[in-house]
N, C-alpha and C positions, 0 to 999 in steps of 0.2 A: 774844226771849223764851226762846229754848232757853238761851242763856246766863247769865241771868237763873236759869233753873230749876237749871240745874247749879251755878253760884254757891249758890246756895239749900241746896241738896241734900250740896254736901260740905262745907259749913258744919253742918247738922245732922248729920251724919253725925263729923264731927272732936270735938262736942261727947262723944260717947259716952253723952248721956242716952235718946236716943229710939230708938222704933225708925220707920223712916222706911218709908212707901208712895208711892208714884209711880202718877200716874194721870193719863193724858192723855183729852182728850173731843175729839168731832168739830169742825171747824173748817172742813168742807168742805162743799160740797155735793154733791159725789162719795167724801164717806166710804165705806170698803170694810164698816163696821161696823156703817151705819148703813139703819136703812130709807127707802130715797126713791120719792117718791112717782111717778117717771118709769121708776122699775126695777122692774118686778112681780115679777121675781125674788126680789126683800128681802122682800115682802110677806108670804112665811109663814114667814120666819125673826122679824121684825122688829128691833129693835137687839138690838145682839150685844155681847160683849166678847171682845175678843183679847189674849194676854200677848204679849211682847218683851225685849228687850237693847233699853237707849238708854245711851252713854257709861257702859258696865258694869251698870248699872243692872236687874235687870226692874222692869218696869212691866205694866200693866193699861190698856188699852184702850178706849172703852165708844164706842158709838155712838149718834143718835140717832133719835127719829120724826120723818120728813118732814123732813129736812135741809137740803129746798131752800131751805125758808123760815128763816130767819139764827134768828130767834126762837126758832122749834122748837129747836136747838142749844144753847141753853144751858137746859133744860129737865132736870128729875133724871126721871132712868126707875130703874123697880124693882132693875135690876142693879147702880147707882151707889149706889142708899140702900145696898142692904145691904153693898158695898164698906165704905161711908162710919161705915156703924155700928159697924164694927169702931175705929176712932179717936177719938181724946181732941181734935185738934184738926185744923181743914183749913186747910191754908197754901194759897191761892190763886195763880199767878202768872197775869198777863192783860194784852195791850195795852189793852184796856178793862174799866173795870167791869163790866159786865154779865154776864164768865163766871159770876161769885161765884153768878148766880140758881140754876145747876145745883144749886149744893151747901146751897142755902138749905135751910130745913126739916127740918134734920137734928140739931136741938138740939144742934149741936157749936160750938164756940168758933169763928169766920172770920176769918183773917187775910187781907187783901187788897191783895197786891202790881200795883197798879196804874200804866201808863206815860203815858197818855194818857185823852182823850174819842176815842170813835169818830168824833165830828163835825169835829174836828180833825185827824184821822187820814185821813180820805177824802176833803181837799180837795180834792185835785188830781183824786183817781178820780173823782168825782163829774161832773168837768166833761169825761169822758172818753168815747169810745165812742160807738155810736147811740142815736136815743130813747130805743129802748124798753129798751136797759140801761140808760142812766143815772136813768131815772123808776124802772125798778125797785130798782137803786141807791138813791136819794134815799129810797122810801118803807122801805126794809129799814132803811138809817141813821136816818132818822124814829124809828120802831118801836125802834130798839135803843137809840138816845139815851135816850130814858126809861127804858129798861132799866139803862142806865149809871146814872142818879140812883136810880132805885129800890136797887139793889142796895149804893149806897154808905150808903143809909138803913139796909140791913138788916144787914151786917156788924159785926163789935165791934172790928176794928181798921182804918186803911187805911198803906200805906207807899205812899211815891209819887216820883220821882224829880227831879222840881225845883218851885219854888217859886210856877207856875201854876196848875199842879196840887194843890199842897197848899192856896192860896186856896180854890180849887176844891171839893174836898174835904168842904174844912173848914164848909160850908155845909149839910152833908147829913148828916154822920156823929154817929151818937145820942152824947151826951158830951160832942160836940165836939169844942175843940183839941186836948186830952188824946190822941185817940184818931186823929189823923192826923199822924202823923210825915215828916219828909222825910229818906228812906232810899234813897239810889240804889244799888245792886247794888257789888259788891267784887271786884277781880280775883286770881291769885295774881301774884304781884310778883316771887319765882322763876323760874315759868317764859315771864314777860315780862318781860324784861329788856332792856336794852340791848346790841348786837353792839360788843368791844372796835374789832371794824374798819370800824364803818360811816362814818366819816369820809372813808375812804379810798375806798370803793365811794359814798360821795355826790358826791364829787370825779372817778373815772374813769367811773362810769356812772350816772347819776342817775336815777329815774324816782318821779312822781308817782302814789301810789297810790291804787286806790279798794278801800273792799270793801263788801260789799251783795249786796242781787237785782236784778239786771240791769233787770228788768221791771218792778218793782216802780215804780206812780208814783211814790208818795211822797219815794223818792228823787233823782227827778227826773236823772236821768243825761243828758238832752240837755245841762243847762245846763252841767257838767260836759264834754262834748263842744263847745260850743259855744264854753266859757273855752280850751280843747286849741288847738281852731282860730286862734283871738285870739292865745294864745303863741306860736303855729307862724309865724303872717304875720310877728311882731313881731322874729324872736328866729333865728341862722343855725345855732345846733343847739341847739335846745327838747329837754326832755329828753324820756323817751320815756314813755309813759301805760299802767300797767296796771291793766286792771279784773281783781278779783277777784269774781265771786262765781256762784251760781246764776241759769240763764235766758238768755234771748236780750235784743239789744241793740235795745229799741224803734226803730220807722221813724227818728223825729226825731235819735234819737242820730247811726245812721248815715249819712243827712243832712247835719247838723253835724261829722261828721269826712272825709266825701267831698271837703269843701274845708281839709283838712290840707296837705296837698303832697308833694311827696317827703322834704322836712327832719322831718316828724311821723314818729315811731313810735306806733303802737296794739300792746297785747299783751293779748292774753284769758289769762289764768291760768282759766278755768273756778272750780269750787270746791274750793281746795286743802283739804288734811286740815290739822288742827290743829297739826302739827311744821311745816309746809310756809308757812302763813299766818304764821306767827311769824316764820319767815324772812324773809317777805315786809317785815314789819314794820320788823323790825330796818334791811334794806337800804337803806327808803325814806326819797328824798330828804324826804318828808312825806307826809301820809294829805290827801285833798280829798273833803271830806263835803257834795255840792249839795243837801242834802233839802231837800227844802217845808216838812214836820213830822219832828220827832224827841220823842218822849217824855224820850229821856236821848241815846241816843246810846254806845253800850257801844264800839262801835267806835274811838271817839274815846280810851275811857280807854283800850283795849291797844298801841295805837300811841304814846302817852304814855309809857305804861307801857315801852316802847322805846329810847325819847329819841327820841322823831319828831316834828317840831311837826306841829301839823294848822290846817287851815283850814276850815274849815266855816258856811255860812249859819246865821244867826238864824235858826232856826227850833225854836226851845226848849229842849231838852237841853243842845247844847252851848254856849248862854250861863249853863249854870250850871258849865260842868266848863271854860272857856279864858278862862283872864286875856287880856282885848284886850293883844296884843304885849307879854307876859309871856312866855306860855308855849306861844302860837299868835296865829291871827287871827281874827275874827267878819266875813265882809261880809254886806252885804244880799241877801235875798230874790233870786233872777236876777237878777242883775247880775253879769254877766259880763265886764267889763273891769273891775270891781277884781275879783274873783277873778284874773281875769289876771295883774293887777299884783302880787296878795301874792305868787301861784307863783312869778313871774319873782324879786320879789325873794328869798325864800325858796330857792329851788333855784341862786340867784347867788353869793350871800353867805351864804359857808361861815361864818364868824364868827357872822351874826346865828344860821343854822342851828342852829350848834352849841349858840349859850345859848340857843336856844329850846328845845332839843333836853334839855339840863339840868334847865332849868328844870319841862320837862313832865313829867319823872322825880320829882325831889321833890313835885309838885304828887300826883300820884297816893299814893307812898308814903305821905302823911301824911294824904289822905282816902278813897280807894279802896281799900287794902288790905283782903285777904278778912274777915279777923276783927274791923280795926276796921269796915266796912260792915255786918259781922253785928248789930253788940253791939243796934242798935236791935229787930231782928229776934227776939232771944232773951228780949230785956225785955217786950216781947208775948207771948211765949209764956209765960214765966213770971207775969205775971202774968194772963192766963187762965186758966191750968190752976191 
């Protein structure tokens, strides 16, 4: 989503017509902003707003009452209305619909950049953890699911990133078809580009990349650890595996890489900064996406955006952005010996590499680019305002 917002954000801003506000709301339930009902401390402040820098940006802050409960958080408190009042329109960004209810009630135009259902989103989480988190879990997702339909009923636009979603949608949103678009987010194509020498550094040192949150179920990073192991047994020098991102490496993962051997390499890149990931990009013999769920999958377009083929599971997004053995691979759900197989073949043969690698570069140019990804974005705008 931060990508998402930033794509958003120097899109509107390149235009030169508006003037643009940034406003993040609580997402946590240890919000610093927010009142919770376990910190008496919060209690005679109650929610708060804080300013910031985000990627040059200030922003605006807000917090909410009783954060614990998921519900409470997307709820508008006194300090956001009158934020909110000051604007002509609110461009929403949210892995689910349900942020949008914050901003409801505001008699202002909503436009609502949406990736997923949250029911979709916490498969894997759901089935995770002890009882009594995952019943609390399940009844918090209950309670927000309807929040998701309700909220796609009350907005006047939705953008959505692939074509389940926009089915999806298209069921709830007053107007109709008219007024749910299928708009996935747009990269700058400049400063991801392709490395003239990555051919050469895929042939002397090759490694399979991953980027994400480490912890994160949804991305499912054992399975990914698991396909490592599979190459390693198979294969007398597999290339060597970097995870990029934020967080620690779930039990299961490390598990599944304990019986690597001494032929596997593992490498933690932690969370590089955004010169450093590019790099990362550019170098890799491919990008390996194991989610469960992906609403879009952004990761998938900047490593394209590279010339890097990617692999990644059916799990939604990236069956709308990889031509099967085009421009990448698609396997199924865990199943981890053909992931296996596409790496092996993929990280073997330089050749298919390469035109997959080509391939994935115009594929983005001519749909992902920042301003053509906009134009649907601006066409909502203008015609609400």
């Amino acid at each position: 989503m931060p990508a998402v917002a930033d794509f958003l954000c120097a899109q509107i801003e390149r235009t030169g017509r508006f003037r643009l506000k940034v406003f993040s709301l609580a997402t946590s339930s240890r919000d610093d902003c927010s009142l919770r009902l376990l910190a008496p401390r919060t209690w005679r402040h109650g929610s708060r707003a804080a300013t910031g820098v985000w990627n040059g940006r200030e922003y605006t802050h807000f917090g909410a009452n009783g954060a614990e409960f998921e519900f409470r958080r997307i709820r508008s408190t006194p300090l956001l209305r009158r934020a909110l009042a000051q604007c002509d329109l609110i461009q929403v960004v949210a892995g689910s619909p349900a942020l949008a209810m914050a901003v409801m009630g505001c008699n202002k135009p909503v436009v609502l950049q949406a990736a997923t259902r949250i029911v979709m989103e916490r498969r894997r989480a759901l089935r995770e953890g002890g009882a009594a988190m995952r019943g609390w879990r399940r009844l918090m997702t209950a309670i927000m699911d309807r929040y998701d339909d309700r909220a796609l009923r009350m907005v006047d636009a939705v953008m959505v990133e692939n074509r389940w979603m926009l089915e999806y949608a298209r069921r709830f949103v007053r107007g109709g078809q008219a007024n749910v678009v299928l708009a996935p987010p747009g990269i700058d194509c400049e400063a991801l580009s392709p490395s003239p020498t990555r051919q050469t550094r895929v042939r002397d040192n090759p490694y399979i990349l991953f980027v994400g949150r480490l912890a994160d179920p949804r991305k499912n990073l054992p399975l990914l650890c698991r396909t490592y192991a599979l190459l390693c047994a198979e294969s007398q020098r597999p290339p060597e595996l970097v995870l990029a991102g934020q967080g620690e490496l779930p039990e299961a993962a490390k598990s599944a890489l304990s019986s690597v051997g001494s032929a596997g390499r593992v490498r933690l890149a932690g969370a590089p900064s955004r010169t450093d990931l590019i790099r990362l990009y550019q170098d890799a013999a491919c990008l390996a996406l194991p989610s469960d769920e992906e609403g879009f999958g952004m990761v998938v377009v900047e490593a394209m955006a590279c010339g890097v083929p990617v692999i990644a599971t059916r799990c939604g997004g990236p069956e709308e952005i990889i031509s099967e053995g085009q421009d990448g691979f698609l396997v199924a759900l865990d199943d981890a010996r053909e992931f296996a197989h596409r790496l092996r073949a993929i990280c073997a043969d330089r050749d298919l590499n390469a035109r997959l690698g080509a391939a994935a570069r115009l594929a983005v140019e001519s749909r992902y680019a920042a301003q053509t990804a906009f134009r649907p974005f601006l066409q909502a705008y203008d015609r609400l305002l």
